[in-house]
C-alpha positions as CSV (number, residue, x, y, z in Angstrom):
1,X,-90.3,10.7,12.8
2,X,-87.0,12.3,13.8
3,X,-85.5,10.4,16.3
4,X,-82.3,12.5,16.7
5,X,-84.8,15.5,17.9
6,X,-87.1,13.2,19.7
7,X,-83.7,12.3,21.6
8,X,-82.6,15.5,22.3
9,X,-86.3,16.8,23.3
10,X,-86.0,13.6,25.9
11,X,-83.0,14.4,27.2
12,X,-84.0,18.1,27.5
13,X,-87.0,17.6,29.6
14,X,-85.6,15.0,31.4
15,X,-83.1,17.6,32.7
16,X,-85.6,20.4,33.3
17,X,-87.4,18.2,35.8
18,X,-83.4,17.4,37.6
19,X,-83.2,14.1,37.0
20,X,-80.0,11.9,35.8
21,X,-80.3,9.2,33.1
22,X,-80.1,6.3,36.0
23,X,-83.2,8.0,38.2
24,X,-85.2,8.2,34.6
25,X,-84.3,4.5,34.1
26,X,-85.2,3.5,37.8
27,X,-88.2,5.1,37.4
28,X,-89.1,3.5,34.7
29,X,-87.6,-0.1,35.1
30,X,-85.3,0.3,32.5
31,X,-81.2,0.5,32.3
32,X,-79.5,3.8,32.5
33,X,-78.5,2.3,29.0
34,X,-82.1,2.2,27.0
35,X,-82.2,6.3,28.2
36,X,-78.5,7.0,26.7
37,X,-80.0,4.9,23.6
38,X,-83.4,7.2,23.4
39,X,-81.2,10.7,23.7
40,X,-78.6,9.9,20.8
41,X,-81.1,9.3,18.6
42,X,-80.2,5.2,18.7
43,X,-84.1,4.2,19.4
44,X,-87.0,4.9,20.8
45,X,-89.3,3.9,23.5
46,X,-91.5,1.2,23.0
47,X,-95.0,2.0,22.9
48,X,-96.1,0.8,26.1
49,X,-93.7,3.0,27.9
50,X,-94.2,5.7,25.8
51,X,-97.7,7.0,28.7
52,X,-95.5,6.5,31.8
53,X,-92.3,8.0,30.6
54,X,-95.1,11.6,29.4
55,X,-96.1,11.3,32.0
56,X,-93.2,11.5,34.1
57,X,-91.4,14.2,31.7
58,X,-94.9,16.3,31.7
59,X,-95.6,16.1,28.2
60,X,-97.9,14.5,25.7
61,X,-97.1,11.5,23.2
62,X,-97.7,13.9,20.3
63,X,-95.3,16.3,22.0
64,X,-93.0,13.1,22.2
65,X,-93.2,12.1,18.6
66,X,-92.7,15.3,17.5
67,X,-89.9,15.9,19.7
68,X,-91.0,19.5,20.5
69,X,-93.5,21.3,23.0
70,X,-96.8,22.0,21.1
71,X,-99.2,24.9,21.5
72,X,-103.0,23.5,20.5
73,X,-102.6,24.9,17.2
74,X,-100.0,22.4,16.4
75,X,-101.1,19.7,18.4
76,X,-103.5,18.6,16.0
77,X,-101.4,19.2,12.7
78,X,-98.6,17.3,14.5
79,X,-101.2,14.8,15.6
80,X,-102.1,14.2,12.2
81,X,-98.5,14.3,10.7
82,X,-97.7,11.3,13.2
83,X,-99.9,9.1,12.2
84,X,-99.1,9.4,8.6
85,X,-95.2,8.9,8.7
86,X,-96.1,5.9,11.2
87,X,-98.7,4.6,8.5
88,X,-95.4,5.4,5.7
89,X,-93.3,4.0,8.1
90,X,-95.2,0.9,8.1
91,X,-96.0,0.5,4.6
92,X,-92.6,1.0,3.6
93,X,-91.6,-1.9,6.0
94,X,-93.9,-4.1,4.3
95,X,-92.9,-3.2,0.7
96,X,-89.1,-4.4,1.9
97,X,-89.9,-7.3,3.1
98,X,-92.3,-8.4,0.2
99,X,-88.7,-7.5,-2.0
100,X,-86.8,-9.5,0.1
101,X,-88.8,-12.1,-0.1
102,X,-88.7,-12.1,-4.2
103,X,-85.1,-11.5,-4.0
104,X,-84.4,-14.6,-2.2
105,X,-87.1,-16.9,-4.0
106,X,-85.6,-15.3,-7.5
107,X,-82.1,-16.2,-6.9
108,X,-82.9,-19.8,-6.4
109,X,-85.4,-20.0,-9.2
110,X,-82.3,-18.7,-11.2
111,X,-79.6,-20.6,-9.5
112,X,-81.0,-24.0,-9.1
113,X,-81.5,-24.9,-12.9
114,X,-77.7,-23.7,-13.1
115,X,-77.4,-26.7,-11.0
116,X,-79.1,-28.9,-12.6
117,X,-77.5,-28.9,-16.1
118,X,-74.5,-28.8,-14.3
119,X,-75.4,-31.9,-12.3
120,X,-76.9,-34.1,-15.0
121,X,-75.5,-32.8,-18.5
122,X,-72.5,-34.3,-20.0
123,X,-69.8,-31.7,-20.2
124,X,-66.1,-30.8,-19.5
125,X,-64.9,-30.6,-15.9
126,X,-63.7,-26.7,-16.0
127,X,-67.1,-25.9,-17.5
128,X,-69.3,-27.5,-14.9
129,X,-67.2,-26.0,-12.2
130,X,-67.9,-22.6,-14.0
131,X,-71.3,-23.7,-13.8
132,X,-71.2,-24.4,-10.1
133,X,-69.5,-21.3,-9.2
134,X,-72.0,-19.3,-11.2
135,X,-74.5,-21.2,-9.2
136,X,-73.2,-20.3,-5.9
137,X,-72.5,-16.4,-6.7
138,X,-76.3,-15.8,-7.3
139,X,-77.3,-18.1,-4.5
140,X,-75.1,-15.9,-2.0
141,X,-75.6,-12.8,-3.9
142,X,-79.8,-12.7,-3.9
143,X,-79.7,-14.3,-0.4
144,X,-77.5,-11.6,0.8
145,X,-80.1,-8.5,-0.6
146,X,-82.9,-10.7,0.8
147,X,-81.3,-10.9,4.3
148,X,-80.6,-7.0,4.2
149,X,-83.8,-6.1,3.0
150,X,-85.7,-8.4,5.5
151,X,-83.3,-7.0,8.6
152,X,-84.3,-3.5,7.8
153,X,-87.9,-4.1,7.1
154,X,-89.6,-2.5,10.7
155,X,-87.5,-4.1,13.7
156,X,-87.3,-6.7,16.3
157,X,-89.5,-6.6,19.8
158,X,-88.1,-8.9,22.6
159,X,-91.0,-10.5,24.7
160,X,-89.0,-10.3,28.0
161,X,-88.7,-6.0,28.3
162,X,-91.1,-5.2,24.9
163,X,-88.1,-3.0,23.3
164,X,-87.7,-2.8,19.9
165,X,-84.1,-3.1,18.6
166,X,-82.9,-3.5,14.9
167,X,-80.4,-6.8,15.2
168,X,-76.4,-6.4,13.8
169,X,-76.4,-8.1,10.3
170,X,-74.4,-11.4,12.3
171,X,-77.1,-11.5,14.9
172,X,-79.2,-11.4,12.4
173,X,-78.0,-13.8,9.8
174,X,-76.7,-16.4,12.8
175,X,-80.2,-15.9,14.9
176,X,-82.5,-19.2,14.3
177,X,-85.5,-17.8,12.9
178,X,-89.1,-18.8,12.1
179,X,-91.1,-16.5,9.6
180,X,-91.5,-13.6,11.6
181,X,-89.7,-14.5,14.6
182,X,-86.1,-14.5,15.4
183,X,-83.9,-15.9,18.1
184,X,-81.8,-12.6,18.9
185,X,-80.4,-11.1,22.8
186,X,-82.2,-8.1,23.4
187,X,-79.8,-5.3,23.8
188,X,-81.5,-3.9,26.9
189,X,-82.5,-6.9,29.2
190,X,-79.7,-8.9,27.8
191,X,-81.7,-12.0,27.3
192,X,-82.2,-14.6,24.4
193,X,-85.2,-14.9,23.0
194,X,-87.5,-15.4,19.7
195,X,-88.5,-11.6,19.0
196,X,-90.9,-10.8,17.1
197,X,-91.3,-9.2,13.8
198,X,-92.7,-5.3,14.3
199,X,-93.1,-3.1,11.1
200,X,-92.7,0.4,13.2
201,X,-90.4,1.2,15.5
């Protein structure tokens, strides 16, 4: 899914029917903000909204998705095409957090025996702070991929509003977290919340 062309399809048929990005927003109980976000390409609109804001723009959500007008020869092969880059999109979500999950659990499998013989082993100072530092590098090294992969595995949906948002990687990293929830603010409402996990955006 293009979101660039779904953006500028938004924005185009949100100015055939005359209306500014605040009266769009308004209609929708949204900020002027989320709209801007849509028509640069930044994100799209969150599933539930995706019926009322057809509705109002007088199109379809395959026409939406595909971020064109369709005649009914397309419809169906863009139909079709939709649901299998949502299905990729999905899957490929999935397979990055499954990797970030071995990258984490792998780099303190590796590091922690580092530790160890560096902890318990009778050896010279300079070598057991070698060991240490060693330790340390792949613990903030595989943690650091693992954080990465998990922050671009699908994206985050507030439970206030229901948009989807990715995080920035300090949000991300500083947000208390459970294992598929996140404390984050929610760039459209504003508020702070535990959001959850989604694998599409």
């Amino acid at each position: 899914m293009d979101q660039i062309k779904t953006g500028k399809f938004i924005q185009e048929m949100r100015k055939s029917k005359n209306l500014t990005q605040r009266q769009l927003a308004e209609k929708l109980g949204l900020s002027d903000k989320t709209i801007s976000k849509w028509e640069t390409g930044c994100g799209l609109p969150e599933v539930g909204i995706m019926p009322e804001l057809c509705s109002i723009l007088g199109i379809s959500v395959n026409e939406l998705l595909a971020g064109q007008k369709l005649d009914e020869k397309q419809y169906f092969s863009k139909a079709e095409e939709t649901i299998i880059n949502l299905i990729k999109e999905k899957n490929e979500a999935k397979k990055k957090l499954i990797l970030s999950i071995l990258v984490g659990t792998l780099s303190i499998i590796a590091g922690t025996p580092i530790l160890l013989v560096a902890g318990l082993l009778e050896m010279q100072t300079w070598l057991r702070i070698v060991l240490i530092v060693l330790a340390i590098i792949i613990y903030v090294i595989g943690i650091g991929v693992a954080c990465v992969l998990d922050r671009e595995a699908g994206v985050f949906e507030c439970p206030q509003c229901g948009q989807r948002f990715v995080p920035t990687m300090k949000e991300y990293v500083m947000g208390p977290h459970t294992i598929l929830k996140r404390k984050l603010r929610c760039p459209n409402c504003g508020k702070k919340s535990y959001c959850r996990k989604r694998f599409t955006k």
